[in-house]
mmCIF file of the N, C-alpha and C atoms, coordinates in Angstrom:
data_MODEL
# 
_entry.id   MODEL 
# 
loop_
_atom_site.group_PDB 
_atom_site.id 
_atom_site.type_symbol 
_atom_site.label_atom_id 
_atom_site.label_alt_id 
_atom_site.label_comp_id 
_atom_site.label_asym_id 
_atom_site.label_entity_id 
_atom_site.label_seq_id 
_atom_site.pdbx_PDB_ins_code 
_atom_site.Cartn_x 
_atom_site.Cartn_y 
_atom_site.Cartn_z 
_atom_site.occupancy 
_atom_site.B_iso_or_equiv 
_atom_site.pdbx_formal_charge 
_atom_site.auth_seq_id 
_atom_site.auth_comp_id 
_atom_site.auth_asym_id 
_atom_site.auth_atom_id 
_atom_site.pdbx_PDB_model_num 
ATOM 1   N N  . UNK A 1 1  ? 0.836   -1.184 0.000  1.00 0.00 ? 1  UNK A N  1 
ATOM 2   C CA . UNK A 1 1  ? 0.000   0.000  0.000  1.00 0.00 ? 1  UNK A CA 1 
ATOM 3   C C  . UNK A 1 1  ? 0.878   1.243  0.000  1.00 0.00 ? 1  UNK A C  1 
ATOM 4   N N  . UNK A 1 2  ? 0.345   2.327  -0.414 1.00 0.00 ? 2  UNK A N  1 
ATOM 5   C CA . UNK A 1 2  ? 0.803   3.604  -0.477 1.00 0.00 ? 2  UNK A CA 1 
ATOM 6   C C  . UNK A 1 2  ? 0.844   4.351  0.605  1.00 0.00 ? 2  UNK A C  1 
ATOM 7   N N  . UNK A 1 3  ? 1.778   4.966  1.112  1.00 0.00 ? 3  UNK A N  1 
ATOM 8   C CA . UNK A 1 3  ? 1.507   6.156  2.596  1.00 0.00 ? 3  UNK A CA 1 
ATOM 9   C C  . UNK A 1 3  ? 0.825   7.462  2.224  1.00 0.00 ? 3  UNK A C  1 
ATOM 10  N N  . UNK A 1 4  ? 0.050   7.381  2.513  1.00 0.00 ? 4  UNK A N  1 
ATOM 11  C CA . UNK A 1 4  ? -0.832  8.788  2.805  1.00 0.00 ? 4  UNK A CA 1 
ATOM 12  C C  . UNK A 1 4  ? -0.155  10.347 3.147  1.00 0.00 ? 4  UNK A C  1 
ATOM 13  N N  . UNK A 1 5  ? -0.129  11.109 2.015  1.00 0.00 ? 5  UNK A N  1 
ATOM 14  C CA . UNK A 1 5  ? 1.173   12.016 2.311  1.00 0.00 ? 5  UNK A CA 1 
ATOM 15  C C  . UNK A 1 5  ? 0.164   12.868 2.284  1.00 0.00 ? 5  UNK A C  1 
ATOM 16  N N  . UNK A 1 6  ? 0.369   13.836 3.020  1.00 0.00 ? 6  UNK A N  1 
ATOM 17  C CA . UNK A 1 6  ? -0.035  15.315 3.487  1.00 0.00 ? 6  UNK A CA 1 
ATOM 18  C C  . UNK A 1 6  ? 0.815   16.631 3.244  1.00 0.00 ? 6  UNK A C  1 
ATOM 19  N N  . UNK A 1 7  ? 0.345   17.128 2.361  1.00 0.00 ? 7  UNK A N  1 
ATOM 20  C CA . UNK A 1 7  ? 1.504   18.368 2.281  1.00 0.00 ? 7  UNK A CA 1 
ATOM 21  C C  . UNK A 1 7  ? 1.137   19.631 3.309  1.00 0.00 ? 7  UNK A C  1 
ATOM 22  N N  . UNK A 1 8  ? 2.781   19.969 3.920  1.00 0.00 ? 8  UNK A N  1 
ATOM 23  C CA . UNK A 1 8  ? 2.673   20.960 4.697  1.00 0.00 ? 8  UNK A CA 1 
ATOM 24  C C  . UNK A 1 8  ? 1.994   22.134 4.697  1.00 0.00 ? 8  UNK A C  1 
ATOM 25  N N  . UNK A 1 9  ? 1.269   22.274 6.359  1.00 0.00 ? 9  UNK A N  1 
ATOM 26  C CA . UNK A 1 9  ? 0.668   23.375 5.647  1.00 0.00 ? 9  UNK A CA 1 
ATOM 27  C C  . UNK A 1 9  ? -0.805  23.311 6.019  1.00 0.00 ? 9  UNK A C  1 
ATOM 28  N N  . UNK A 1 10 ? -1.195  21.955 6.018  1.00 0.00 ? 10 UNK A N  1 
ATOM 29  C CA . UNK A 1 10 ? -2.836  21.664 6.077  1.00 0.00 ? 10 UNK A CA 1 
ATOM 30  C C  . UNK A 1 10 ? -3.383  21.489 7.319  1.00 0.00 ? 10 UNK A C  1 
ATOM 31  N N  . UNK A 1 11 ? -2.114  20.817 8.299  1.00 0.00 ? 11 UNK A N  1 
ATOM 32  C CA . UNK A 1 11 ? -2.350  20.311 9.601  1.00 0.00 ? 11 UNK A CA 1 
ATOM 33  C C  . UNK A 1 11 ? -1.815  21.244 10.458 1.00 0.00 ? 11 UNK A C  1 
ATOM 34  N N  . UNK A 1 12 ? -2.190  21.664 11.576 1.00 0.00 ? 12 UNK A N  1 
ATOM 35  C CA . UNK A 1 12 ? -1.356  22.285 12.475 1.00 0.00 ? 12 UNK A CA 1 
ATOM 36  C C  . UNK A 1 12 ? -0.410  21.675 12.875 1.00 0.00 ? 12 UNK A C  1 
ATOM 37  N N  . UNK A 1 13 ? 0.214   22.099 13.755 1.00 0.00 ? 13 UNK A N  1 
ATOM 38  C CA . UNK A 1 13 ? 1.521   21.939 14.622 1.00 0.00 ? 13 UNK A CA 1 
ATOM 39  C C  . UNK A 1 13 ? 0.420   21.663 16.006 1.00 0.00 ? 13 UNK A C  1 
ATOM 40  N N  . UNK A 1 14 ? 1.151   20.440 16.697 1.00 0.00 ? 14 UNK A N  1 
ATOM 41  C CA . UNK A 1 14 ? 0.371   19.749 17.960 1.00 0.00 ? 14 UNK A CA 1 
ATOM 42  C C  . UNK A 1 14 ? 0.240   21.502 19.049 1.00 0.00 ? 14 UNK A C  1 
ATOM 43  N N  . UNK A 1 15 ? 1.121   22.063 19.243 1.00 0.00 ? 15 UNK A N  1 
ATOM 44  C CA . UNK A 1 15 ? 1.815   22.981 19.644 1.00 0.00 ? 15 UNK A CA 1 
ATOM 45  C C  . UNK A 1 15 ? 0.387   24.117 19.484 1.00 0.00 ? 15 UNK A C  1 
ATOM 46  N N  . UNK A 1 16 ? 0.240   24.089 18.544 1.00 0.00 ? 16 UNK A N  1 
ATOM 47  C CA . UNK A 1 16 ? -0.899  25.497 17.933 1.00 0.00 ? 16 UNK A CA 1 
ATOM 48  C C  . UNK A 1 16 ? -2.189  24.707 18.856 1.00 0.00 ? 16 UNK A C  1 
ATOM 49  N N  . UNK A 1 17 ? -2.273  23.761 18.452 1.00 0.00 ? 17 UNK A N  1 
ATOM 50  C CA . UNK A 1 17 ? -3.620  22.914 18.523 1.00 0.00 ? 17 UNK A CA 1 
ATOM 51  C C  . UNK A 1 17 ? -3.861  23.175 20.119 1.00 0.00 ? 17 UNK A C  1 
ATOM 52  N N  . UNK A 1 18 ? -3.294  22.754 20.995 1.00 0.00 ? 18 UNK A N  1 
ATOM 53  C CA . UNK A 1 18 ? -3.356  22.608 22.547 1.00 0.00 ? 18 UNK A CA 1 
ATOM 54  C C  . UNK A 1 18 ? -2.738  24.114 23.234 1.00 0.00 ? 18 UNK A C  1 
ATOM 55  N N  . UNK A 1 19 ? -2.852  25.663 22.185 1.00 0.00 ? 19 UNK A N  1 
ATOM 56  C CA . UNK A 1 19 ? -2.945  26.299 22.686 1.00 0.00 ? 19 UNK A CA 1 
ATOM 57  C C  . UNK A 1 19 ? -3.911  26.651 23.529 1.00 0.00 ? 19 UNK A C  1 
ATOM 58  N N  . UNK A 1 20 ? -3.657  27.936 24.448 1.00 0.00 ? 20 UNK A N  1 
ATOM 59  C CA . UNK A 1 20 ? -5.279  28.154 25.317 1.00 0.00 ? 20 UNK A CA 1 
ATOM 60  C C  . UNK A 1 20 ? -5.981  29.300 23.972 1.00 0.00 ? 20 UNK A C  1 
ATOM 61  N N  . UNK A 1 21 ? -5.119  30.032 23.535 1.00 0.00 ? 21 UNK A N  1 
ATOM 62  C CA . UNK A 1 21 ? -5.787  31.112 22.424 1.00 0.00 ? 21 UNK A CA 1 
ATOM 63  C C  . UNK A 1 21 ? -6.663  29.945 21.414 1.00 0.00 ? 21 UNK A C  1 
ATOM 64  N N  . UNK A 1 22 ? -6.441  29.037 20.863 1.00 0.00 ? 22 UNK A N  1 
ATOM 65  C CA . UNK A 1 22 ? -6.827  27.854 19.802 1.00 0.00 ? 22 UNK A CA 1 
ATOM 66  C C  . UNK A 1 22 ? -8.122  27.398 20.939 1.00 0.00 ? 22 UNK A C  1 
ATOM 67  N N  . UNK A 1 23 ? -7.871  26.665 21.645 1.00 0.00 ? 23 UNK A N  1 
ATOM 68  C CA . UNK A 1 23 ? -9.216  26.176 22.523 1.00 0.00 ? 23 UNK A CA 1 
ATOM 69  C C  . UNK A 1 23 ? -10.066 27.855 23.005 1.00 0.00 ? 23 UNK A C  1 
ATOM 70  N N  . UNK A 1 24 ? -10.030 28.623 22.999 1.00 0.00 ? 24 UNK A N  1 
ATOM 71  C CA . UNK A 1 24 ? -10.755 29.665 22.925 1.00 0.00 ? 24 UNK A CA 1 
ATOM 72  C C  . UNK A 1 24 ? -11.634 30.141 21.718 1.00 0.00 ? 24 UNK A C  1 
ATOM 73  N N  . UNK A 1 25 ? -10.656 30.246 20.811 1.00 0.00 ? 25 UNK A N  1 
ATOM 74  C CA . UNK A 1 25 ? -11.492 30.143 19.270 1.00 0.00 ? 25 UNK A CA 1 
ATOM 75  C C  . UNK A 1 25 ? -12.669 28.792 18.942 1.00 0.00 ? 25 UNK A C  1 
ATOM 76  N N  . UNK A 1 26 ? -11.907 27.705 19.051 1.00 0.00 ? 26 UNK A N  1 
ATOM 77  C CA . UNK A 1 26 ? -12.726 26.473 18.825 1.00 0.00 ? 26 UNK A CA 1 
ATOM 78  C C  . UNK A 1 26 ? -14.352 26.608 19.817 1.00 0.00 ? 26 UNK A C  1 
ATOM 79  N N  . UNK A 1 27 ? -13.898 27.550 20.899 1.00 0.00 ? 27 UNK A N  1 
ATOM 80  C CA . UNK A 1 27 ? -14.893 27.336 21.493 1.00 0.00 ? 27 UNK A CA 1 
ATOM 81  C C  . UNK A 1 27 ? -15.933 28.614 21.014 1.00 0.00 ? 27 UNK A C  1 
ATOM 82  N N  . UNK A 1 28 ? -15.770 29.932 20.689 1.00 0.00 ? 28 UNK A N  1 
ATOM 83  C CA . UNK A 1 28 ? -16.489 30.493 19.823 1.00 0.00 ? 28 UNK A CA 1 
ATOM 84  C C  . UNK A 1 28 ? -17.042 30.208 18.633 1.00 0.00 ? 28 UNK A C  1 
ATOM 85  N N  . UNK A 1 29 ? -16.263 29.205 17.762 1.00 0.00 ? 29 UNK A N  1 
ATOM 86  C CA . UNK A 1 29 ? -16.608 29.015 16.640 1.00 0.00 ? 29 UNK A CA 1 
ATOM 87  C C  . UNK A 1 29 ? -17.759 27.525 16.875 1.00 0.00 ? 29 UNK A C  1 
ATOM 88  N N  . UNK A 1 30 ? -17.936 27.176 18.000 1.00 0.00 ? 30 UNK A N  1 
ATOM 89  C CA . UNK A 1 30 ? -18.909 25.840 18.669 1.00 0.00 ? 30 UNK A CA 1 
ATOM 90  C C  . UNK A 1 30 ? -19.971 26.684 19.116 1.00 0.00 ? 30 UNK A C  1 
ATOM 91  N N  . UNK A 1 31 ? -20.161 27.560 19.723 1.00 0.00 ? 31 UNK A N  1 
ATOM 92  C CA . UNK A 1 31 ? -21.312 28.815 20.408 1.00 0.00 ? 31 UNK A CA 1 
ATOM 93  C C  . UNK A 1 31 ? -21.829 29.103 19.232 1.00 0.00 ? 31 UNK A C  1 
ATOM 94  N N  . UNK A 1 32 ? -20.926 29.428 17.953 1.00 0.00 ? 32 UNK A N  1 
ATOM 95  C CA . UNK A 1 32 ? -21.754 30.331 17.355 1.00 0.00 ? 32 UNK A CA 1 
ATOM 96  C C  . UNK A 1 32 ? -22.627 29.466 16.030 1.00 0.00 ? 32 UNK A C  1 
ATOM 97  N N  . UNK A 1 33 ? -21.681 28.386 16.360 1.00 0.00 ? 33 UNK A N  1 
ATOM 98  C CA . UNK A 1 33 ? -22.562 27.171 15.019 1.00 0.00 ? 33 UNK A CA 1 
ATOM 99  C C  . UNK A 1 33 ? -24.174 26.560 16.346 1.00 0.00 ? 33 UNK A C  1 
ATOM 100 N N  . UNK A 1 34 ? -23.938 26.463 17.364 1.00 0.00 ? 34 UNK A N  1 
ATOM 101 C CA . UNK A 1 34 ? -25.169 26.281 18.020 1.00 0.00 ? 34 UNK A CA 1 
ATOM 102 C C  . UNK A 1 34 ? -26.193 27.668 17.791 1.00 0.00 ? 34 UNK A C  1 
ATOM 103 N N  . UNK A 1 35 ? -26.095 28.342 18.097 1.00 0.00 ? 35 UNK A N  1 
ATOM 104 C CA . UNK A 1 35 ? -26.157 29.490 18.142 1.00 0.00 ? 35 UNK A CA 1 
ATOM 105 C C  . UNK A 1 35 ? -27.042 30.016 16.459 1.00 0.00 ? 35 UNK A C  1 
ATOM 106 N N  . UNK A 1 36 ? -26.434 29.527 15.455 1.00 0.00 ? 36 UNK A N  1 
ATOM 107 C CA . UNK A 1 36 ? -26.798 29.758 14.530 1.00 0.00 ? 36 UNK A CA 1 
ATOM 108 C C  . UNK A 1 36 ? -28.066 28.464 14.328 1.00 0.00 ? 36 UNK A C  1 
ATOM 109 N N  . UNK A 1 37 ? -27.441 27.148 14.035 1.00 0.00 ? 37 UNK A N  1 
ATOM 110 C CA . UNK A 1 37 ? -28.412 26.339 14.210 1.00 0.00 ? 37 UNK A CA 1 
ATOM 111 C C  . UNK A 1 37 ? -30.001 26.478 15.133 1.00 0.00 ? 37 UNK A C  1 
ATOM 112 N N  . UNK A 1 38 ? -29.546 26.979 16.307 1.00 0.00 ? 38 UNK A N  1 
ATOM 113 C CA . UNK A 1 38 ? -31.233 27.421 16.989 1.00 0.00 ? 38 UNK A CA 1 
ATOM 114 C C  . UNK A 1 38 ? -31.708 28.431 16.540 1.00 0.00 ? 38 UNK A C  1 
ATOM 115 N N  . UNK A 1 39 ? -31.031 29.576 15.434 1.00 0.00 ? 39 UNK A N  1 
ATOM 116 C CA . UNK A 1 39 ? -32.145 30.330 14.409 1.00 0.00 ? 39 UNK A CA 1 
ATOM 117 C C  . UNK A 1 39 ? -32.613 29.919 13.545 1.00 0.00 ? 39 UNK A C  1 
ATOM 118 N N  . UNK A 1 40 ? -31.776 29.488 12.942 1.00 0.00 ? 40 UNK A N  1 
ATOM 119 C CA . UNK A 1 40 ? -31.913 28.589 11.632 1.00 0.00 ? 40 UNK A CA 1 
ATOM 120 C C  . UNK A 1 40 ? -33.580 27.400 11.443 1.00 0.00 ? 40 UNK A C  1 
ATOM 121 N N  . UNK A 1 41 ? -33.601 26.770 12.689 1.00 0.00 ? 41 UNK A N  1 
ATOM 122 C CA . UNK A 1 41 ? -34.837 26.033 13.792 1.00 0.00 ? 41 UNK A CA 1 
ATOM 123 C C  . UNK A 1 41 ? -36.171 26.849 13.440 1.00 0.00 ? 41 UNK A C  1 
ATOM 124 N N  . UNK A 1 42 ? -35.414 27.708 14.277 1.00 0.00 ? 42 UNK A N  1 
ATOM 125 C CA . UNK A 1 42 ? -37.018 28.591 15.113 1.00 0.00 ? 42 UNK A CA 1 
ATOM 126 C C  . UNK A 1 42 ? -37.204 29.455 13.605 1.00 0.00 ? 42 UNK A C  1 
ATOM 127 N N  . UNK A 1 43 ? -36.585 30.235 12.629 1.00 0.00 ? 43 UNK A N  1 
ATOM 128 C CA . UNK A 1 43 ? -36.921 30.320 11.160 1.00 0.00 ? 43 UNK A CA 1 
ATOM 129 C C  . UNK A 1 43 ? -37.392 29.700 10.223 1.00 0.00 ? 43 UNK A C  1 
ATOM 130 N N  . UNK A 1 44 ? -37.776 28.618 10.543 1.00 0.00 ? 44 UNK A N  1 
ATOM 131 C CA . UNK A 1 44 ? -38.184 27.404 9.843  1.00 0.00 ? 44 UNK A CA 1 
ATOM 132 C C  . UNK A 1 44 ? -39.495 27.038 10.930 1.00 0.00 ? 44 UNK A C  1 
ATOM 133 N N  . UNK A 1 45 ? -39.501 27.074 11.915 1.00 0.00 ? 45 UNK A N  1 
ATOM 134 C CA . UNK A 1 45 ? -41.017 26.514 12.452 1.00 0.00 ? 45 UNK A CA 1 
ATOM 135 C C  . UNK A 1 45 ? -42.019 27.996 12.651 1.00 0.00 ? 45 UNK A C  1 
ATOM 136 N N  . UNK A 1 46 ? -43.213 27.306 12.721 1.00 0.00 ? 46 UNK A N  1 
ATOM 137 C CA . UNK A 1 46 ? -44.432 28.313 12.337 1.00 0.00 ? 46 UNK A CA 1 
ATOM 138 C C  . UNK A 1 46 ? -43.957 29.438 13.844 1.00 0.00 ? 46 UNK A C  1 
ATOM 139 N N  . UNK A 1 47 ? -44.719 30.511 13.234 1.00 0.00 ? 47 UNK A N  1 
ATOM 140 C CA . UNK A 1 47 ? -44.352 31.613 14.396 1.00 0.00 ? 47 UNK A CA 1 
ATOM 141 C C  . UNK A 1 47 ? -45.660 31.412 15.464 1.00 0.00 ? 47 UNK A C  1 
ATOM 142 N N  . UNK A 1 48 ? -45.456 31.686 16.273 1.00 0.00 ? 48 UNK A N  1 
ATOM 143 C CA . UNK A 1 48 ? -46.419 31.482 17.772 1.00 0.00 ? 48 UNK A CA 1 
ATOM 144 C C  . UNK A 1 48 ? -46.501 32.488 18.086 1.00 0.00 ? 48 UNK A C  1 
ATOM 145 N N  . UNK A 1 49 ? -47.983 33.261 18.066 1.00 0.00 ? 49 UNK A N  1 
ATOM 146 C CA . UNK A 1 49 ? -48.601 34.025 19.206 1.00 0.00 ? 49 UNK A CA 1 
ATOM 147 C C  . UNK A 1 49 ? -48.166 33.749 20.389 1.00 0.00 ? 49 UNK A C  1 
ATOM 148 N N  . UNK A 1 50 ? -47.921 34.229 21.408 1.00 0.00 ? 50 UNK A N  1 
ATOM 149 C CA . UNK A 1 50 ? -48.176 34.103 23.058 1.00 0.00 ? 50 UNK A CA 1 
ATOM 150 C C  . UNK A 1 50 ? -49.909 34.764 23.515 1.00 0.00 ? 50 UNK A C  1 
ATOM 151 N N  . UNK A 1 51 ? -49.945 36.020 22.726 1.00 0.00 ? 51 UNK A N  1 
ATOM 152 C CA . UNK A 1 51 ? -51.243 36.530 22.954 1.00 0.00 ? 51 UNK A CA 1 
ATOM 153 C C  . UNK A 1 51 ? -52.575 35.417 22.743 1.00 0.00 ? 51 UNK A C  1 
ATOM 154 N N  . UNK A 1 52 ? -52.606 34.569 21.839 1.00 0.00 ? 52 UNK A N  1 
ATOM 155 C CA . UNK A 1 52 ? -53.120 33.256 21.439 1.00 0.00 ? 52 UNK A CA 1 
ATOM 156 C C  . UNK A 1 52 ? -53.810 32.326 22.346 1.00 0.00 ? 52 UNK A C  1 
ATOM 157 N N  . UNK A 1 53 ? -52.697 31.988 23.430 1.00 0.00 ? 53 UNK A N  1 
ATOM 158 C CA . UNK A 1 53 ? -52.720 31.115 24.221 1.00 0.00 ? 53 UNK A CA 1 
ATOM 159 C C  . UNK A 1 53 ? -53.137 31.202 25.676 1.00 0.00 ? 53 UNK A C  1 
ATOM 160 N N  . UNK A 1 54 ? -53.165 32.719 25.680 1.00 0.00 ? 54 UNK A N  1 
ATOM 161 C CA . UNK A 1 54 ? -53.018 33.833 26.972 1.00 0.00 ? 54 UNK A CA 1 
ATOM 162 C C  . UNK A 1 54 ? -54.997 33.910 27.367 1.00 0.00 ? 54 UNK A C  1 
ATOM 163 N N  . UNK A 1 55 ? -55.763 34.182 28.339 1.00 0.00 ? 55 UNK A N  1 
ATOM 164 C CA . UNK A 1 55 ? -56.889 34.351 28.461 1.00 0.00 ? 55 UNK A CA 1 
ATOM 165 C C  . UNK A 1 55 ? -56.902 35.886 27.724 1.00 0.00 ? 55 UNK A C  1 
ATOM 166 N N  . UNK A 1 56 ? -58.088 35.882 27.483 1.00 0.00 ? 56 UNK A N  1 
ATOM 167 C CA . UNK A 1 56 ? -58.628 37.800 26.936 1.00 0.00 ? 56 UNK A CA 1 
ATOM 168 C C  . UNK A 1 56 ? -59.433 38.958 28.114 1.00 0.00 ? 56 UNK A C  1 
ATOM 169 N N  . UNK A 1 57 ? -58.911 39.659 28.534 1.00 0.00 ? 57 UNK A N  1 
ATOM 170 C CA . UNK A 1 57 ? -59.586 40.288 29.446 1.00 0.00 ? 57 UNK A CA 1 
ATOM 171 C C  . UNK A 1 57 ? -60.460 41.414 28.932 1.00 0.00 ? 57 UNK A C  1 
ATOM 172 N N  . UNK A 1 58 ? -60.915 41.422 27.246 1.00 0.00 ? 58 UNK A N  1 
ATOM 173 C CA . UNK A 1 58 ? -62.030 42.361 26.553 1.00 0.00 ? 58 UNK A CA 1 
ATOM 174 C C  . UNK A 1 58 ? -63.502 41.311 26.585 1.00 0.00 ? 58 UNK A C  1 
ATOM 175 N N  . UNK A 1 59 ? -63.447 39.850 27.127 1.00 0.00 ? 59 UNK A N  1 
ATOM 176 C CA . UNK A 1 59 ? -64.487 39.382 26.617 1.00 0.00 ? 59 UNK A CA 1 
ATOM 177 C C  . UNK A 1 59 ? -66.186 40.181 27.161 1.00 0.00 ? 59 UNK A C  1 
ATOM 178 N N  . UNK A 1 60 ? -66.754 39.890 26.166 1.00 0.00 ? 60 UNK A N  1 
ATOM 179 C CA . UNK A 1 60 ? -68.288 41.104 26.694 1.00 0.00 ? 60 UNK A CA 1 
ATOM 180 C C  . UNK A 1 60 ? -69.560 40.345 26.990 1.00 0.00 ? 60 UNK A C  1 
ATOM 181 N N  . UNK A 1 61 ? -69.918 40.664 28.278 1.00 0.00 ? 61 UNK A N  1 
ATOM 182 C CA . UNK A 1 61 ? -70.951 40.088 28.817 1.00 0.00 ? 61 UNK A CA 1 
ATOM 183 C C  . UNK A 1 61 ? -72.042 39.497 27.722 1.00 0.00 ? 61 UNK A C  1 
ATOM 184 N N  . UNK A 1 62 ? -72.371 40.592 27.003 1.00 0.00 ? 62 UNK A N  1 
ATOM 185 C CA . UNK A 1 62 ? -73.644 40.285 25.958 1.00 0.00 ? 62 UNK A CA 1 
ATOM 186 C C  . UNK A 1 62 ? -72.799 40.375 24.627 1.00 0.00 ? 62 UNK A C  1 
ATOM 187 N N  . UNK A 1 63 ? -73.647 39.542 23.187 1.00 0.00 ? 63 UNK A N  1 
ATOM 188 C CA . UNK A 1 63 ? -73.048 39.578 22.330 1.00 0.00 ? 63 UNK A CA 1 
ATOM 189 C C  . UNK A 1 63 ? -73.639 40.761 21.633 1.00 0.00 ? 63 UNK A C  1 
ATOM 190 N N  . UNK A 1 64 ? -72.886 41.381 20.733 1.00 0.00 ? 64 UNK A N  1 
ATOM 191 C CA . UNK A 1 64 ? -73.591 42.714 19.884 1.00 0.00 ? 64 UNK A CA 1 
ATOM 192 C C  . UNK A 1 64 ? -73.833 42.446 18.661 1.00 0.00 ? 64 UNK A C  1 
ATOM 193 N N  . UNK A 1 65 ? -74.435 41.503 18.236 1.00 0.00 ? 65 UNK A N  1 
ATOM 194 C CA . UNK A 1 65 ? -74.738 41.352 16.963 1.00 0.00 ? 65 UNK A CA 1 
ATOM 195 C C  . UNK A 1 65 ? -75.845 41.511 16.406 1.00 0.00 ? 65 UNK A C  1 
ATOM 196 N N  . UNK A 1 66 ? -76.267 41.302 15.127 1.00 0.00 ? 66 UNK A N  1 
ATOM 197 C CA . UNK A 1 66 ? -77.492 41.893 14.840 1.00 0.00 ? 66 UNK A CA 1 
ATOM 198 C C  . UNK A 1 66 ? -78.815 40.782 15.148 1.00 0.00 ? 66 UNK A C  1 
ATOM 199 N N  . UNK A 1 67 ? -78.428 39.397 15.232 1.00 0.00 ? 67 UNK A N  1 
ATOM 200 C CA . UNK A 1 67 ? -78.641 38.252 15.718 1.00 0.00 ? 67 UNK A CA 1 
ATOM 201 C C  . UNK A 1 67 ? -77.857 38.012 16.949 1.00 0.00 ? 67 UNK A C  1 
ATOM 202 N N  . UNK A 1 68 ? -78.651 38.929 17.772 1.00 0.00 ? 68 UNK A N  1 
ATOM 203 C CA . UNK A 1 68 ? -78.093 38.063 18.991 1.00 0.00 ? 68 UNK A CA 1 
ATOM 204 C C  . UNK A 1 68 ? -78.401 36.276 19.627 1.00 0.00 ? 68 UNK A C  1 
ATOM 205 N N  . UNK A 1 69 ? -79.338 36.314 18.900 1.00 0.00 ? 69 UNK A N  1 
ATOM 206 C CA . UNK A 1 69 ? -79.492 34.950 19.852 1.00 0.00 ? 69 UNK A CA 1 
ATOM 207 C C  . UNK A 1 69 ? -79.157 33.424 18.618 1.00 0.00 ? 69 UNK A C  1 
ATOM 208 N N  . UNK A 1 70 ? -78.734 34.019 17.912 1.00 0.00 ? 70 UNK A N  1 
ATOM 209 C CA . UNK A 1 70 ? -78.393 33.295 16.458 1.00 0.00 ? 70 UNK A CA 1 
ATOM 210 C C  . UNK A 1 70 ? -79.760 32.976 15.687 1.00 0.00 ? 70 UNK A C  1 
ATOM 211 N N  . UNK A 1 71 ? -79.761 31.727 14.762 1.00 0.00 ? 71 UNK A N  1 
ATOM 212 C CA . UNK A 1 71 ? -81.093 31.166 14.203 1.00 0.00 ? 71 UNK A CA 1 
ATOM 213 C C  . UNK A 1 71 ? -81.688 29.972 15.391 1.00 0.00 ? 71 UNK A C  1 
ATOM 214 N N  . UNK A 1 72 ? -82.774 30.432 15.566 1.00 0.00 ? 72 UNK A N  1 
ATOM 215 C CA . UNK A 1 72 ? -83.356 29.154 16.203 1.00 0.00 ? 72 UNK A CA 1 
ATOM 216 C C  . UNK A 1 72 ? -83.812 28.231 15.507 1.00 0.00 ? 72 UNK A C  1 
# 
């Protein structure tokens, strides 16, 4: 079989990798792919009233219609 050659350049240095500046980035660039993904979500599912779901404090004793009591 053939060895798998990598040209310099592509891989870090172990050194870069197990910096604290490198694990700082990795960890912004993980926040912000979550981060994006839960808009990405909630942009895609139907939008929700809260007012909807909430009781109404206009409801009116009597109805005002021109048929109030509907068809009998």
């Amino acid at each position: 079989m053939s060895a798998l050659v990598v040209p310099l350049g592509i891989l870090f240095p172990e050194s870069l990798v197990r910096s604290h500046g490198f694990a700082i980035l990795a960890a912004f660039v993980a926040i912000n792919t979550v981060v994006y993904v839960a808009l990405s979500i909630a942009k895609a599912l139907p939008k929700v009233y809260v007012g909807d779901h909430l009781p109404r404090r206009y409801h009116r004793a009597e109805t005002r219609s021109i048929h109030p009591d509907g068809p009998t």
